[in-house]
N, CA, C and O atoms as a GROMACS GRO file, in nm:
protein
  616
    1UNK      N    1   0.082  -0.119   0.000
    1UNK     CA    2   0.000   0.000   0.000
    1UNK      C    3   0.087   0.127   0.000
    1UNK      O    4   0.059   0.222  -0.073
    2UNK      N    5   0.182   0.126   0.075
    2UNK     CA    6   0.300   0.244   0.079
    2UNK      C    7   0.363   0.275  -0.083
    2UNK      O    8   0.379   0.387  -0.132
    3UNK      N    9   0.394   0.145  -0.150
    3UNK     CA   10   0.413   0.187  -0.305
    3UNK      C   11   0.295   0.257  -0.404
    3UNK      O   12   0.331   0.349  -0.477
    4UNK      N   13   0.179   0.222  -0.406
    4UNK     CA   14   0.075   0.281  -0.459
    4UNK      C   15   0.031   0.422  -0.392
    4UNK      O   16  -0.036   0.430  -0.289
    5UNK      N   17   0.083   0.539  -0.474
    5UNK     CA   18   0.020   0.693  -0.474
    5UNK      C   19  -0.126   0.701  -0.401
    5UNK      O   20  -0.167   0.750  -0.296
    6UNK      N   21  -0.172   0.646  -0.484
    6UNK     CA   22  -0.300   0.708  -0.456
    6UNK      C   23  -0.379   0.665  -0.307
    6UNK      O   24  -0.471   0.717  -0.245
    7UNK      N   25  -0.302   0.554  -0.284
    7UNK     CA   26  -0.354   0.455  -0.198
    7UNK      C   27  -0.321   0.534  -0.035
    7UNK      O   28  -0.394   0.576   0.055
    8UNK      N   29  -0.183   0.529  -0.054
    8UNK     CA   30  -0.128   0.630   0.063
    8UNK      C   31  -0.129   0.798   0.079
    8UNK      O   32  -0.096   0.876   0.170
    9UNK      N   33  -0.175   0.810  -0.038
    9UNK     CA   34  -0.287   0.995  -0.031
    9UNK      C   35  -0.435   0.963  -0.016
    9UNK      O   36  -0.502   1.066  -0.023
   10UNK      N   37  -0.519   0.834   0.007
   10UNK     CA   38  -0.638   0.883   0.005
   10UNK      C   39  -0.692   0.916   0.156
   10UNK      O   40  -0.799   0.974   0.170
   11UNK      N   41  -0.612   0.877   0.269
   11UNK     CA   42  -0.604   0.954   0.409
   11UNK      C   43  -0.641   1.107   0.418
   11UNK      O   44  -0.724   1.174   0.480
   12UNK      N   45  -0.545   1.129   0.330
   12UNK     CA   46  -0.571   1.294   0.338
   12UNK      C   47  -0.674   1.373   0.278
   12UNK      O   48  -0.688   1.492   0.306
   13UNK      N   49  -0.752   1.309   0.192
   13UNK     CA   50  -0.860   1.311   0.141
   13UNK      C   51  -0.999   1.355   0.254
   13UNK      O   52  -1.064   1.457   0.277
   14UNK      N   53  -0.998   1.202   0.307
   14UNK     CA   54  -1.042   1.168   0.429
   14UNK      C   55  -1.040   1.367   0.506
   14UNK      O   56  -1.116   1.463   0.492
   15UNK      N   57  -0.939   1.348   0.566
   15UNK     CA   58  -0.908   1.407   0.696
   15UNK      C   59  -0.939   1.596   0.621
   15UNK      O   60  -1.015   1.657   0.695
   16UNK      N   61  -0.896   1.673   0.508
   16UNK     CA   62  -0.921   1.747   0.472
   16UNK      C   63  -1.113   1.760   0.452
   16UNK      O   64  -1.159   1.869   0.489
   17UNK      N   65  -1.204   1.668   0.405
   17UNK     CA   66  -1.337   1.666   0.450
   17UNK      C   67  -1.387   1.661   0.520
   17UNK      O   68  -1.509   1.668   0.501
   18UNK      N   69  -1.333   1.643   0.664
   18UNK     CA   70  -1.366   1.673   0.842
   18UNK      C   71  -1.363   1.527   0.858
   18UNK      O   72  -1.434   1.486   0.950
   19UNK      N   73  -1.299   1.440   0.794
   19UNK     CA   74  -1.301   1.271   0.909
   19UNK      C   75  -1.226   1.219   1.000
   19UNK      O   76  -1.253   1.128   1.078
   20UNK      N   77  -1.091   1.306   0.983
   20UNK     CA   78  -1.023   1.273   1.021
   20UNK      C   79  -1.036   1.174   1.156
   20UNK      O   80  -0.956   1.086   1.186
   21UNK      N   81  -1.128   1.202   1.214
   21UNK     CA   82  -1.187   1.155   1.322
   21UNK      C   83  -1.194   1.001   1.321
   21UNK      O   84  -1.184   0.931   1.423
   22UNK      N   85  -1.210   0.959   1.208
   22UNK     CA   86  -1.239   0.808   1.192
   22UNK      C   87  -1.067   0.725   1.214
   22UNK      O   88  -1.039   0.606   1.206
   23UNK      N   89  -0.997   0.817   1.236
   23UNK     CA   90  -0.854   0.738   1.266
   23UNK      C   91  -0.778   0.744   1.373
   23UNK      O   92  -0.663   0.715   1.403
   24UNK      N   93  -0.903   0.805   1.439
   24UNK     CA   94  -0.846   0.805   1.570
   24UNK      C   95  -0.729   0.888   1.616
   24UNK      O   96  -0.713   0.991   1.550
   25UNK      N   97  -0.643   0.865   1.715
   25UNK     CA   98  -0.512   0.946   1.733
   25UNK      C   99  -0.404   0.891   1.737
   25UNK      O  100  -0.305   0.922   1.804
   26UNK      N  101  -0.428   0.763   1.630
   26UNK     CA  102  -0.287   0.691   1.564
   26UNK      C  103  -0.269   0.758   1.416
   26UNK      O  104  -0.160   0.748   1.361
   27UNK      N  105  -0.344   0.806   1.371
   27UNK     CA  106  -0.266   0.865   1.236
   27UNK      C  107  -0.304   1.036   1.259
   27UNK      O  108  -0.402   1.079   1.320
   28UNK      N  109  -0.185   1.124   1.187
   28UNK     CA  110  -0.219   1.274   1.167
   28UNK      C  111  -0.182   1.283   1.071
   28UNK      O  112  -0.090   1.215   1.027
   29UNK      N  113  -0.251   1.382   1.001
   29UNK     CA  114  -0.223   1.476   0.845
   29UNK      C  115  -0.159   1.601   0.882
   29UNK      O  116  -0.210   1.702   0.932
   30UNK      N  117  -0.035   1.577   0.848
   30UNK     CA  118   0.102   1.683   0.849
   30UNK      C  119   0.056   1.785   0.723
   30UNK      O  120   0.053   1.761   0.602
   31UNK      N  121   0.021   1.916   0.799
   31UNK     CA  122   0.029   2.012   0.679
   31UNK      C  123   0.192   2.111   0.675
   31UNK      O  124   0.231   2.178   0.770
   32UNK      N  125   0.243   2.101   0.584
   32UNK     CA  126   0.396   2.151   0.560
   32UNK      C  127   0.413   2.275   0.454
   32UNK      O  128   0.320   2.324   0.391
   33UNK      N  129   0.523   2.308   0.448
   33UNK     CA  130   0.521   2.390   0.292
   33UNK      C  131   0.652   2.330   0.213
   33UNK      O  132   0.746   2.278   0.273
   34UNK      N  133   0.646   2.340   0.100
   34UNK     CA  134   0.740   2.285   0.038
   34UNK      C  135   0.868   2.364   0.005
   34UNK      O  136   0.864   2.484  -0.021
   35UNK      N  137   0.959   2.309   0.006
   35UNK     CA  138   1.074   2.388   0.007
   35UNK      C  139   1.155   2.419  -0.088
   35UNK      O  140   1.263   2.478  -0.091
   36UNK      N  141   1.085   2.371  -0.168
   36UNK     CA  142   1.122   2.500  -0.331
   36UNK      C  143   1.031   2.620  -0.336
   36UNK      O  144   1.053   2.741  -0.329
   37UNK      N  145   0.836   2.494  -0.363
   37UNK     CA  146   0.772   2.582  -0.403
   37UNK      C  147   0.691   2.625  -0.285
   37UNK      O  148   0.569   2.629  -0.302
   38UNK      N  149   0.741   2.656  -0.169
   38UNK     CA  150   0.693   2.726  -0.075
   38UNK      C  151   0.507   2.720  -0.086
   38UNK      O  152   0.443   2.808  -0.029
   39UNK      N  153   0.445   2.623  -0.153
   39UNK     CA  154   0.283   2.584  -0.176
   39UNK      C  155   0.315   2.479  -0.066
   39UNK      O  156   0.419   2.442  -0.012
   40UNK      N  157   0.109   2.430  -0.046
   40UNK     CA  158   0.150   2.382   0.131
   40UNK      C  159   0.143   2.234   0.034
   40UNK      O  160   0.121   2.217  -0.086
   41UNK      N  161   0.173   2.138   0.146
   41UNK     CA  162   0.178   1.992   0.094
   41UNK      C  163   0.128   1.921   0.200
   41UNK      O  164   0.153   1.962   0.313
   42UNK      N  165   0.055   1.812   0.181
   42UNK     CA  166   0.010   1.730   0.253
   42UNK      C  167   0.050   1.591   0.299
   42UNK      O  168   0.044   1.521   0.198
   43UNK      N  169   0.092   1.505   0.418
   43UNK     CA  170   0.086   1.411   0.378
   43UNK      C  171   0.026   1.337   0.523
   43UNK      O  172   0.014   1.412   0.619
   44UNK      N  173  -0.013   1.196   0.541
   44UNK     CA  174  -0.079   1.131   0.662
   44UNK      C  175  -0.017   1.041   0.730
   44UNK      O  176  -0.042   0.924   0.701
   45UNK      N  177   0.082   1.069   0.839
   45UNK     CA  178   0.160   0.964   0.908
   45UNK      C  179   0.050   0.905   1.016
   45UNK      O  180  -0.068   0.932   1.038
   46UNK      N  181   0.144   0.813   1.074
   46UNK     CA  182   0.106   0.769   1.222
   46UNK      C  183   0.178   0.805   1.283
   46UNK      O  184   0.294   0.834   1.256
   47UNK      N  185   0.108   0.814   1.405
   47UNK     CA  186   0.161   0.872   1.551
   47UNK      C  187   0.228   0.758   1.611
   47UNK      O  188   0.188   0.645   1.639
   48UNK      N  189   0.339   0.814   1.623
   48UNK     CA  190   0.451   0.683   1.702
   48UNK      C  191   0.471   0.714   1.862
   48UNK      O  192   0.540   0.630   1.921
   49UNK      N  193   0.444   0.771   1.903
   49UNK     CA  194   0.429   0.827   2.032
   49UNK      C  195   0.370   0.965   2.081
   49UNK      O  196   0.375   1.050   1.992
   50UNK      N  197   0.317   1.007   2.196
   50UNK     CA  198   0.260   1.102   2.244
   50UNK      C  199   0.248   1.097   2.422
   50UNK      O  200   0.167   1.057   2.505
   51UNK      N  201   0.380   1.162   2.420
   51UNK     CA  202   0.408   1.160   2.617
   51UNK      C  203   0.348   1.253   2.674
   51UNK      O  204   0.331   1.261   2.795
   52UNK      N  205   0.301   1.356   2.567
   52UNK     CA  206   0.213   1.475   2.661
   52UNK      C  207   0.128   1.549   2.529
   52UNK      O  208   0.171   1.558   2.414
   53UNK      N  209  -0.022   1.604   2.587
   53UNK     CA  210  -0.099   1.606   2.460
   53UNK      C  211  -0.051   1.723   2.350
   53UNK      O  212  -0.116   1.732   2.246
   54UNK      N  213   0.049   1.803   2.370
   54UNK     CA  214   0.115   1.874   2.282
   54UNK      C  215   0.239   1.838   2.232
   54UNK      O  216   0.309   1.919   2.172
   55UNK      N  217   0.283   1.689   2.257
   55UNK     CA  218   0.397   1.665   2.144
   55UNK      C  219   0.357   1.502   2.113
   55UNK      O  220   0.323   1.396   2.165
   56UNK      N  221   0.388   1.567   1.994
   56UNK     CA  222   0.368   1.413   1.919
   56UNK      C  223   0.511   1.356   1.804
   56UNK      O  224   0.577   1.434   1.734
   57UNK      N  225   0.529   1.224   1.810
   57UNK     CA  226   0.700   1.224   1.747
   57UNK      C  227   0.584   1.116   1.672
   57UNK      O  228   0.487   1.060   1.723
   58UNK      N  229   0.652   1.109   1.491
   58UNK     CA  230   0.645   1.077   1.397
   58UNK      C  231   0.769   1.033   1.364
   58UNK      O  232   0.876   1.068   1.415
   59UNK      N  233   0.740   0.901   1.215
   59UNK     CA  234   0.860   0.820   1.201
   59UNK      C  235   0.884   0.830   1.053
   59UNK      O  236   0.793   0.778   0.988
   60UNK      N  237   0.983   0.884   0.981
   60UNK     CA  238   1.008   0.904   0.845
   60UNK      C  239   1.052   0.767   0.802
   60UNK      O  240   1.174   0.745   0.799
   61UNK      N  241   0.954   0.657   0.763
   61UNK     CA  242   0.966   0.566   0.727
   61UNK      C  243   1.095   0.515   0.594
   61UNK      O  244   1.148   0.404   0.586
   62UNK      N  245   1.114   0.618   0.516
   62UNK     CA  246   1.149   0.636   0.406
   62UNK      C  247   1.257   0.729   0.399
   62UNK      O  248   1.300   0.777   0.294
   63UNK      N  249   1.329   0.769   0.596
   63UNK     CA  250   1.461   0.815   0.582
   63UNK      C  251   1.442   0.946   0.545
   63UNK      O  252   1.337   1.009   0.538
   64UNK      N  253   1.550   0.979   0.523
   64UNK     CA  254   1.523   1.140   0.547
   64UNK      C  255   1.577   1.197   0.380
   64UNK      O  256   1.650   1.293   0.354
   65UNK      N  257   1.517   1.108   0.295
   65UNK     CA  258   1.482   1.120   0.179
   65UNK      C  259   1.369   1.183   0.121
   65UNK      O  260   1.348   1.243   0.015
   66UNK      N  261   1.266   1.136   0.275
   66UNK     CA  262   1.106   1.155   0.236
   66UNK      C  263   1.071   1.340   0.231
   66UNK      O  264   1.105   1.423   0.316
   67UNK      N  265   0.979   1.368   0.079
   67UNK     CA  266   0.983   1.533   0.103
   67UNK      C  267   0.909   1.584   0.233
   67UNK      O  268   0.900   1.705   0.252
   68UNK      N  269   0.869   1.515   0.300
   68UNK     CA  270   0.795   1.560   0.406
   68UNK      C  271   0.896   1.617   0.505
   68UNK      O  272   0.887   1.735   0.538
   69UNK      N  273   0.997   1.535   0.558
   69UNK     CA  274   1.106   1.544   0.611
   69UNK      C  275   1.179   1.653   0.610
   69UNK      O  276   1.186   1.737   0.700
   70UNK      N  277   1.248   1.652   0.481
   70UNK     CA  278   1.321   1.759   0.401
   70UNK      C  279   1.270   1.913   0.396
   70UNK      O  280   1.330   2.019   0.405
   71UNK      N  281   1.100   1.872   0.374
   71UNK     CA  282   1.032   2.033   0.391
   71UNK      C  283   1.044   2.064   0.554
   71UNK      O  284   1.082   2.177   0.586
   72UNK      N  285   1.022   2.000   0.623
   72UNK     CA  286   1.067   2.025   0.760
   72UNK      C  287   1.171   2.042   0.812
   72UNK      O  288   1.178   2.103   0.918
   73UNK      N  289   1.264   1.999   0.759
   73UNK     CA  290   1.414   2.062   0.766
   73UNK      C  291   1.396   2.238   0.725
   73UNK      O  292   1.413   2.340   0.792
   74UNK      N  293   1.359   2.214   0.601
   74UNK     CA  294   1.357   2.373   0.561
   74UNK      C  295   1.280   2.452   0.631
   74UNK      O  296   1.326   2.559   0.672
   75UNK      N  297   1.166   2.418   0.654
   75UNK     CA  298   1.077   2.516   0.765
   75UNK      C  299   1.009   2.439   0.885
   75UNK      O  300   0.901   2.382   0.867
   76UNK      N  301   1.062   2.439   0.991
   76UNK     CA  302   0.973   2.348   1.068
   76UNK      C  303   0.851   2.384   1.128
   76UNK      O  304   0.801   2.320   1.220
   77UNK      N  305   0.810   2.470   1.085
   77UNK     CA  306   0.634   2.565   1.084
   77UNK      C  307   0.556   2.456   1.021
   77UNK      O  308   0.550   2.446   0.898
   78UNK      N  309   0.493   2.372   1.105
   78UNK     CA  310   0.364   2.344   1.014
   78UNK      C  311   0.230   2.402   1.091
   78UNK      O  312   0.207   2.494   1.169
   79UNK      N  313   0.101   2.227   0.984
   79UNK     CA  314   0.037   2.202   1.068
   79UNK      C  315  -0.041   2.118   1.128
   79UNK      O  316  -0.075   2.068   1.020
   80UNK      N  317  -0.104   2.055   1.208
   80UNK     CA  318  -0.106   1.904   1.221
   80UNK      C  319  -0.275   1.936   1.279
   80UNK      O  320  -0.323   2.028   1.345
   81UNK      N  321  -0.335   1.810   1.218
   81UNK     CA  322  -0.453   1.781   1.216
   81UNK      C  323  -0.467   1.584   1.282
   81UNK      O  324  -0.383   1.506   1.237
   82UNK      N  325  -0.540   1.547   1.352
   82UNK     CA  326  -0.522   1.428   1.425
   82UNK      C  327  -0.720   1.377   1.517
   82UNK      O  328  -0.776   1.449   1.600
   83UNK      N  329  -0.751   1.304   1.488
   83UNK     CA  330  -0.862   1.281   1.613
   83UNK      C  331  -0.961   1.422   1.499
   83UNK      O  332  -0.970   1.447   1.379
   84UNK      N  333  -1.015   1.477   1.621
   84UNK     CA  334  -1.115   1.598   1.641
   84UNK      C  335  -1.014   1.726   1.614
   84UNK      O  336  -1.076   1.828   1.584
   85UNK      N  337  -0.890   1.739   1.618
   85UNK     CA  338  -0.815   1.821   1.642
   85UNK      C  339  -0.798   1.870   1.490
   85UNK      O  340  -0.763   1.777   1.418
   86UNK      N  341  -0.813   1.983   1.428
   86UNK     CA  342  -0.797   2.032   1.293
   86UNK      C  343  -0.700   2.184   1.308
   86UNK      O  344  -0.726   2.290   1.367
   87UNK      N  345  -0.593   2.144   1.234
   87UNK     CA  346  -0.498   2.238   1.145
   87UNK      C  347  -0.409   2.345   1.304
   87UNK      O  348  -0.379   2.465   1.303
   88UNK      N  349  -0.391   2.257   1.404
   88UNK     CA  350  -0.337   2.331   1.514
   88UNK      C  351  -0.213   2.344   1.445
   88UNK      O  352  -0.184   2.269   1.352
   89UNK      N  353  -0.111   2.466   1.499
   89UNK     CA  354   0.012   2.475   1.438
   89UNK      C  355   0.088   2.423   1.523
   89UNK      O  356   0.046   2.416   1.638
   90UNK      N  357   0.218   2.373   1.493
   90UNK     CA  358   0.308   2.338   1.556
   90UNK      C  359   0.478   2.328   1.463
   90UNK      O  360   0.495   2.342   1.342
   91UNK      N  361   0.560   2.305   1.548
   91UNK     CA  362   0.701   2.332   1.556
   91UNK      C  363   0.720   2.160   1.539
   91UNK      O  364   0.657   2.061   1.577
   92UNK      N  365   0.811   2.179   1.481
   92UNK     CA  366   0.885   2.019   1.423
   92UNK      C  367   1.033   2.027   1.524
   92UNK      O  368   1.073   2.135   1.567
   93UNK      N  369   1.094   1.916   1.549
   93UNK     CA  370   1.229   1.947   1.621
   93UNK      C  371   1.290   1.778   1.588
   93UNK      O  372   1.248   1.669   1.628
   94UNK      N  373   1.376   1.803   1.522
   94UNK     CA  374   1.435   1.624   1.482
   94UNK      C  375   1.494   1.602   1.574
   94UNK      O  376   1.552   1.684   1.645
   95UNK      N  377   1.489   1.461   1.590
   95UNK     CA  378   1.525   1.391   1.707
   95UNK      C  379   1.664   1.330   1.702
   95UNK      O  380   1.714   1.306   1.593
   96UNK      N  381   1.739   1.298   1.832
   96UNK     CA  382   1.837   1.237   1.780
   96UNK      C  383   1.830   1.080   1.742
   96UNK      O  384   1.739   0.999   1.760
   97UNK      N  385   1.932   1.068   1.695
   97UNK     CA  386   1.926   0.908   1.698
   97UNK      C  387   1.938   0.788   1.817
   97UNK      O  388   1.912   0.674   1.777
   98UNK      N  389   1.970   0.798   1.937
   98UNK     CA  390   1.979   0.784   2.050
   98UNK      C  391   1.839   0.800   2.090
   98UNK      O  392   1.780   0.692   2.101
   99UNK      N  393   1.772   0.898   2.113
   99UNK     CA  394   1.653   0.954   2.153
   99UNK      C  395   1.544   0.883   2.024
   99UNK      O  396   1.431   0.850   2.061
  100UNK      N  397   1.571   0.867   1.920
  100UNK     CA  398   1.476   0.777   1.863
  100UNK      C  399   1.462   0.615   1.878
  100UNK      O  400   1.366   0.539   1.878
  101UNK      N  401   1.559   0.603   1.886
  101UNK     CA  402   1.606   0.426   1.924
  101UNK      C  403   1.544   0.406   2.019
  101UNK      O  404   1.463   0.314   2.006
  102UNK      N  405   1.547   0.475   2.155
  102UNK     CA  406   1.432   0.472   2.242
  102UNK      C  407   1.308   0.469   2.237
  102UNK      O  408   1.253   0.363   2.267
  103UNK      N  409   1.247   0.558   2.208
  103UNK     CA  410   1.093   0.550   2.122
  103UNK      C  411   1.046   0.476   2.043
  103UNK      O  412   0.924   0.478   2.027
  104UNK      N  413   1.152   0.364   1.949
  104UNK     CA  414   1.135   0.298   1.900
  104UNK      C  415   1.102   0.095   1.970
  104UNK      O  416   1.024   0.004   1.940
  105UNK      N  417   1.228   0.117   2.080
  105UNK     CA  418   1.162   0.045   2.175
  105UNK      C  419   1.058   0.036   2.247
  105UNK      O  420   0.996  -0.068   2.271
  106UNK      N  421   1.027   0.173   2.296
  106UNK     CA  422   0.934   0.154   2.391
  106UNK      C  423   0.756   0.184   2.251
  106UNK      O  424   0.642   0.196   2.295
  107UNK      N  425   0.776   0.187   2.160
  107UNK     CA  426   0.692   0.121   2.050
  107UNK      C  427   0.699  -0.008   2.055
  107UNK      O  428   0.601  -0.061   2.107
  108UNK      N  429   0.774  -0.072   2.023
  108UNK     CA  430   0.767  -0.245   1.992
  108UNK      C  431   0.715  -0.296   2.152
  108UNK      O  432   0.678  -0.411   2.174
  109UNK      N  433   0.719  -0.206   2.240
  109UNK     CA  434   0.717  -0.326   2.415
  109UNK      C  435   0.543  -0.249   2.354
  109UNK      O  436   0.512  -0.325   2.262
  110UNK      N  437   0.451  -0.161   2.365
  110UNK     CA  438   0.346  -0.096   2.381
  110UNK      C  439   0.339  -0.206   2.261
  110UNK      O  440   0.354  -0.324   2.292
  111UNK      N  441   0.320  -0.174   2.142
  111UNK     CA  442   0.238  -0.209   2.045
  111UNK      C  443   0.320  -0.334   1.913
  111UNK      O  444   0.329  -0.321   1.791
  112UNK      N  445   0.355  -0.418   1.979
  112UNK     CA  446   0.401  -0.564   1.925
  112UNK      C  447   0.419  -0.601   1.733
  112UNK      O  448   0.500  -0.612   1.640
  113UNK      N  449   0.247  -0.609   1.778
  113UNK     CA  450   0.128  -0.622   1.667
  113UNK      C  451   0.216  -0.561   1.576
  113UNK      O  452   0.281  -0.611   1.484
  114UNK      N  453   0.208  -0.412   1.627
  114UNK     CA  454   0.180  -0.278   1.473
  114UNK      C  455   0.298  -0.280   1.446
  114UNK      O  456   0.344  -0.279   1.332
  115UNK      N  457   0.368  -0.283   1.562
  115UNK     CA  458   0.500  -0.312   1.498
  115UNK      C  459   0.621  -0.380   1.373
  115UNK      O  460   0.715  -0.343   1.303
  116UNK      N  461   0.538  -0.509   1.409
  116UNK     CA  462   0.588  -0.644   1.294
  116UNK      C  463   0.549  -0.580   1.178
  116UNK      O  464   0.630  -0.581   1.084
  117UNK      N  465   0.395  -0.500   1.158
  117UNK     CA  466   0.341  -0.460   1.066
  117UNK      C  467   0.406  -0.353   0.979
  117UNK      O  468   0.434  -0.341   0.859
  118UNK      N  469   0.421  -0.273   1.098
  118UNK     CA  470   0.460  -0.118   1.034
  118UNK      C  471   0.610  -0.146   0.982
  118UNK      O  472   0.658  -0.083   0.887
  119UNK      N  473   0.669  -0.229   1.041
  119UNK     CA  474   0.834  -0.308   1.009
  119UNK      C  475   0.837  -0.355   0.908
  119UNK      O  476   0.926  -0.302   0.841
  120UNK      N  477   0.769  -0.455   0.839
  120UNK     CA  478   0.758  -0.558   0.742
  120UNK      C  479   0.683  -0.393   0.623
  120UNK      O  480   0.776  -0.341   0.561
  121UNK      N  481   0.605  -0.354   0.608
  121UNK     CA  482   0.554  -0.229   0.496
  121UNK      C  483   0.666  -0.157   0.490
  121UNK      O  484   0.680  -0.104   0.380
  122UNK      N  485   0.781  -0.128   0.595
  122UNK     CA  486   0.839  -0.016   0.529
  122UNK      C  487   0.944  -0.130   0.443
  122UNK      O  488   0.960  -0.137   0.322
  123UNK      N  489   1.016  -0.225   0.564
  123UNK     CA  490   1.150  -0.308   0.453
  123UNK      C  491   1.075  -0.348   0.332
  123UNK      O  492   1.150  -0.398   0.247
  124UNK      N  493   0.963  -0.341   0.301
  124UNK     CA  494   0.877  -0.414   0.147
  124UNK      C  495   0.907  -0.254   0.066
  124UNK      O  496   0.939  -0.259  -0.052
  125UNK      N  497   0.897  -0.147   0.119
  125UNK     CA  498   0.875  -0.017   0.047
  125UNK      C  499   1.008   0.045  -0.010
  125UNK      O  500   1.028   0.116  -0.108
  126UNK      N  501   1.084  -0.002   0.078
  126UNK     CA  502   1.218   0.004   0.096
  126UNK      C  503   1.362  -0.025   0.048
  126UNK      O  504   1.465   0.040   0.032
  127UNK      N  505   1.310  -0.186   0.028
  127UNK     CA  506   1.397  -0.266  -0.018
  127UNK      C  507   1.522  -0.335   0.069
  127UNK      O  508   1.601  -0.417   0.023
  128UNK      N  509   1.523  -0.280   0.216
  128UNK     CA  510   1.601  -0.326   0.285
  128UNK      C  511   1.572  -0.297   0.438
  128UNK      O  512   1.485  -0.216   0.469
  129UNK      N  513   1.661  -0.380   0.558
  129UNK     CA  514   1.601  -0.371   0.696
  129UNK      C  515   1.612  -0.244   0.756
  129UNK      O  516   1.718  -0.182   0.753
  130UNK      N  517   1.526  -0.208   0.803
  130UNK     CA  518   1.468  -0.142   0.914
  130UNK      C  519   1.609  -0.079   1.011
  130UNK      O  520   1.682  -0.163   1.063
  131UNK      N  521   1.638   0.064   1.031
  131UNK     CA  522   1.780   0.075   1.153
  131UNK      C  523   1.804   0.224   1.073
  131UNK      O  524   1.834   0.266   0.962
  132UNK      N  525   1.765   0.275   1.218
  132UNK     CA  526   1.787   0.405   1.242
  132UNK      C  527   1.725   0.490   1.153
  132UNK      O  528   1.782   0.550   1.062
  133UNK      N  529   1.566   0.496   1.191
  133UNK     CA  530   1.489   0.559   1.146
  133UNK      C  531   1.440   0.710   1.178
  133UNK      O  532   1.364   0.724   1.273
  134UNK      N  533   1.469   0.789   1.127
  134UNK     CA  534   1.494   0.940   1.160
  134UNK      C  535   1.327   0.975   1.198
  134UNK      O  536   1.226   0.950   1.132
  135UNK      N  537   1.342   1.046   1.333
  135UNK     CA  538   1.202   1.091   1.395
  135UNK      C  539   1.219   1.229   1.424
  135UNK      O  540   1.323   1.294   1.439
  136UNK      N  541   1.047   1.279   1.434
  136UNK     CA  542   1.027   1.456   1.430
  136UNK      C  543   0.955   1.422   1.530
  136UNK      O  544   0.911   1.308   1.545
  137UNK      N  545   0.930   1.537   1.625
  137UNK     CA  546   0.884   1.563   1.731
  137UNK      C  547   0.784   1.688   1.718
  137UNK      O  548   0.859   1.782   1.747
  138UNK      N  549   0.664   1.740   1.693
  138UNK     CA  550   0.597   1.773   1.677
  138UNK      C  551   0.549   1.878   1.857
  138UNK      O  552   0.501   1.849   1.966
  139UNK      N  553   0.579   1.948   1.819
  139UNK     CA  554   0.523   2.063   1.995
  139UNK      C  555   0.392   2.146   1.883
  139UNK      O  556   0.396   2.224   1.788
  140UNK      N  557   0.304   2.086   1.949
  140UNK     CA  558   0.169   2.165   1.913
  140UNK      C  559   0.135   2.260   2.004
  140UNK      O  560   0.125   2.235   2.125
  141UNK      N  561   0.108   2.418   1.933
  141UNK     CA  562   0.097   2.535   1.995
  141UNK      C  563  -0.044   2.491   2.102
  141UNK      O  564  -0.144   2.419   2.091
  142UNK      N  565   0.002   2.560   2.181
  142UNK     CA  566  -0.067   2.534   2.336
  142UNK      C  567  -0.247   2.681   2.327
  142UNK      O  568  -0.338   2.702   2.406
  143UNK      N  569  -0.220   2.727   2.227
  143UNK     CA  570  -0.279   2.886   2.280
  143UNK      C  571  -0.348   2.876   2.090
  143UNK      O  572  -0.277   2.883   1.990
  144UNK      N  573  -0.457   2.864   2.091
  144UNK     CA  574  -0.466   2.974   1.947
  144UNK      C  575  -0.461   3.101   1.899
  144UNK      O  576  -0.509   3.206   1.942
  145UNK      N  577  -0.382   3.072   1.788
  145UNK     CA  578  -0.316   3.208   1.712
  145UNK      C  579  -0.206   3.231   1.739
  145UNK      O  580  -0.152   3.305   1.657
  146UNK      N  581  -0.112   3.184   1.861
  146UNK     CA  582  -0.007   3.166   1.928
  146UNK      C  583   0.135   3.151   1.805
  146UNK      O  584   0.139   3.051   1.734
  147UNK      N  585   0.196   3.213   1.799
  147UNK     CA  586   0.324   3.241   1.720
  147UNK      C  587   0.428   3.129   1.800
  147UNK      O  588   0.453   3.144   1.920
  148UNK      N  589   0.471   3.043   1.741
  148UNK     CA  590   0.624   2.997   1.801
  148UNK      C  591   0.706   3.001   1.720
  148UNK      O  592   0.703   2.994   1.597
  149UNK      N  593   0.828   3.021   1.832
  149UNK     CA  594   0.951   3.046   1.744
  149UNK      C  595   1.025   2.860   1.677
  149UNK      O  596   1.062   2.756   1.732
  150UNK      N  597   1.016   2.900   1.558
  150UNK     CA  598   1.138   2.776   1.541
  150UNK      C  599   1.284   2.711   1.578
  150UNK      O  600   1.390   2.774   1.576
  151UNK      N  601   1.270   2.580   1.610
  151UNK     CA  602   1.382   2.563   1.716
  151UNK      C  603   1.441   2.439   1.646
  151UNK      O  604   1.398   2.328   1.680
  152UNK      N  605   1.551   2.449   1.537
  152UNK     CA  606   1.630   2.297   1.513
  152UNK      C  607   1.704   2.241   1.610
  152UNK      O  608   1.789   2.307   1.670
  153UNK      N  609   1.683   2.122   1.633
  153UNK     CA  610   1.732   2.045   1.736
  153UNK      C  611   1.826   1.900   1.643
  153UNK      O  612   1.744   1.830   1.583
  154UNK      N  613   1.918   1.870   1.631
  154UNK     CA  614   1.939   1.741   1.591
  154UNK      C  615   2.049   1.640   1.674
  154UNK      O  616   2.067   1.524   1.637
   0.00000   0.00000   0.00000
């Protein structure tokens, strides 16, 4: 499903017509801007963790190849939509690799299952195993209308 376009954009479909709701608060639609053409871009991860209800860390399945990634490198201003929650802004902050390896464990002890799953879709998407998968950390503005400053962390 990760190789087929259309298949892994029709989430965002979804979630831009108010459903988002139907996925609960394992997947969010990352709104970004692109970093040529500064137009916004969309895309629909899962939530790989959430230790407090304003940060949420996401997993660039696809390395830090993926444009989602890369536009977040360039601007880490987005905006994230999840559950009931629509288009809150928030600050991106990459994680280290140390600090993801962790999160990545304490994923596989919580959720086993999704794991094998979400493991086996990316090495199929991929072409090779799974190790050292680059994660964003997501601080969702606390206040609406609330300005934050951008903060690279790596």
């Amino acid at each position: 499903m990760l190789r087929t376009r259309w298949s892994a954009r029709l989430p965002i479909g979804l979630f831009k017509a108010g459903l988002g709701w139907m996925f609960g608060s394992r997947v969010l639609l990352l709104e970004h801007r692109g970093r040529k053409s500064g137009q916004p871009r969309f895309v629909c991860l899962e939530v790989v963790e959430r230790q407090a209800p304003d940060r949420i860390v996401i997993v660039s399945g696809f390395g830090e190849r993926a444009d989602w990634y890369r536009n977040l490198n360039a601007d880490p201003n987005c905006f994230v939509s999840t559950g009931r929650m629509r288009r809150v802004p928030a600050i991106a902050r990459f994680i280290s690799s140390a600090e993801a390896d962790k999160v990545i464990e304490r994923y596989q002890v919580a959720h086993p299952g999704l794991w094998e799953q979400l493991r086996s879709a990316i090495e199929k998407a991929i072409g090779h195993p799974v190790q050292g998968l680059p994660m964003v950390e997501l601080t969702l503005s606390t206040q609406p209308g609330s300005k934050q400053k951008a903060k690279r962390q790596v």
